[in-house]
C-alpha positions as CSV (number, residue, x, y, z in Angstrom):
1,X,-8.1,15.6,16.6
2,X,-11.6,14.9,15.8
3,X,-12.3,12.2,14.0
4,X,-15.0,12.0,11.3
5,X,-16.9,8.7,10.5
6,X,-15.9,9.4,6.8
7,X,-11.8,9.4,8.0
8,X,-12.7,6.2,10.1
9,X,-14.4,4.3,7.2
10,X,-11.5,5.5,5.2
11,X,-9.0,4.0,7.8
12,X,-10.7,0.7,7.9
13,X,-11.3,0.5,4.0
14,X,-7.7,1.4,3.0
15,X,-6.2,-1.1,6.1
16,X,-8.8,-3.8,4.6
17,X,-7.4,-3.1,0.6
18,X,-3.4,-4.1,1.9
19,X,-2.5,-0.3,2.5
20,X,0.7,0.3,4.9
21,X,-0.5,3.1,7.8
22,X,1.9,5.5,5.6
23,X,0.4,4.9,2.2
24,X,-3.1,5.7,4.4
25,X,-2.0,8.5,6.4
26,X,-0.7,10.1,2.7
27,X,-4.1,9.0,0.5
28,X,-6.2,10.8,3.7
29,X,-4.5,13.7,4.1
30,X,-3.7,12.7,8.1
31,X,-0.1,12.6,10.0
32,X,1.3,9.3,10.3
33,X,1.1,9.3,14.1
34,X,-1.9,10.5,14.6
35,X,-3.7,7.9,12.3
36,X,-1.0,5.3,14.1
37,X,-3.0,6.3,17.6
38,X,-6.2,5.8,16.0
39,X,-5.8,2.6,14.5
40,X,-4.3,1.4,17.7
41,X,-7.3,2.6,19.3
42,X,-9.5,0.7,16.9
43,X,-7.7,-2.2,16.4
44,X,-7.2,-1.7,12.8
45,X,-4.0,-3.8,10.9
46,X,-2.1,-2.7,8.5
47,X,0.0,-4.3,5.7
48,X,3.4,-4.2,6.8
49,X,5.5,-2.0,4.3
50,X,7.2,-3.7,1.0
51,X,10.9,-4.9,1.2
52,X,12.6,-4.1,-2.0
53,X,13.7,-6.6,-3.6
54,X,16.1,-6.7,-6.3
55,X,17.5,-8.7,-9.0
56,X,21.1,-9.6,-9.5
57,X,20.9,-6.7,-12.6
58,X,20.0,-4.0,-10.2
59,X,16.4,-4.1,-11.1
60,X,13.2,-4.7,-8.8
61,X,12.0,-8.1,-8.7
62,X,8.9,-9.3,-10.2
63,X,7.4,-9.8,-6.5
64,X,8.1,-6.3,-5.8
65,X,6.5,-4.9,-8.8
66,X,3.2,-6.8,-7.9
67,X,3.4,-5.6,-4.9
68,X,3.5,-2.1,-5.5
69,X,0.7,-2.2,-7.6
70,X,-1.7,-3.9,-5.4
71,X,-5.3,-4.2,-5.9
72,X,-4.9,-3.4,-9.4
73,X,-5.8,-6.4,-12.3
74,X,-2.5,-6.8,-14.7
75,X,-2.9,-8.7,-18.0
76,X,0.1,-10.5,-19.0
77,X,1.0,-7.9,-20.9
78,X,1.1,-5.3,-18.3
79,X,3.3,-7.7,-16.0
80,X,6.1,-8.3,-18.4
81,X,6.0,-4.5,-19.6
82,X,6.2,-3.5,-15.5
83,X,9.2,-6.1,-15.5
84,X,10.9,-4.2,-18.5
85,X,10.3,-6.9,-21.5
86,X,9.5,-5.1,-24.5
87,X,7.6,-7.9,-26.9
């Protein structure tokens, strides 16, 4: 595969933000494995991928919901309505 600076910047950026190499392989349009041999090349880390966590009333813990939406600024509001409290 040839590699453009564009997918490398992308690689690094998306590595650098928390992504998992899945969620980076998906947003660039690449195969896992190769973008797996490319970062191993470059010495890029990733974020390792999110353990579901659960509650003991079948519904995703707190942590996990803040997790998932990484990088993204919640107001109170937003984290109580992603935890399913309606106020």
């Amino acid at each position: 595969m040839q590699w453009t600076d564009e997918q490398i910047s992308g690689i690094r950026k998306l590595a650098s933000e928390g992504f998992t190499r899945r969620e980076t392989a998906d947003k660039l349009g690449i195969s896992y494995d190769a973008l797996q041999g490319k970062a191993r090349r470059l010495g890029i880390e990733f974020q390792k991928p999110v353990k579901n966590e659960y509650d003991s009333d079948g519904t995703q813990s707190s942590k996990t919901i803040l997790k998932v939406v990484r990088g993204h600024k919640m107001t109170p509001r937003e984290v109580l309505e992603a935890h399913g409290y309606d106020y």
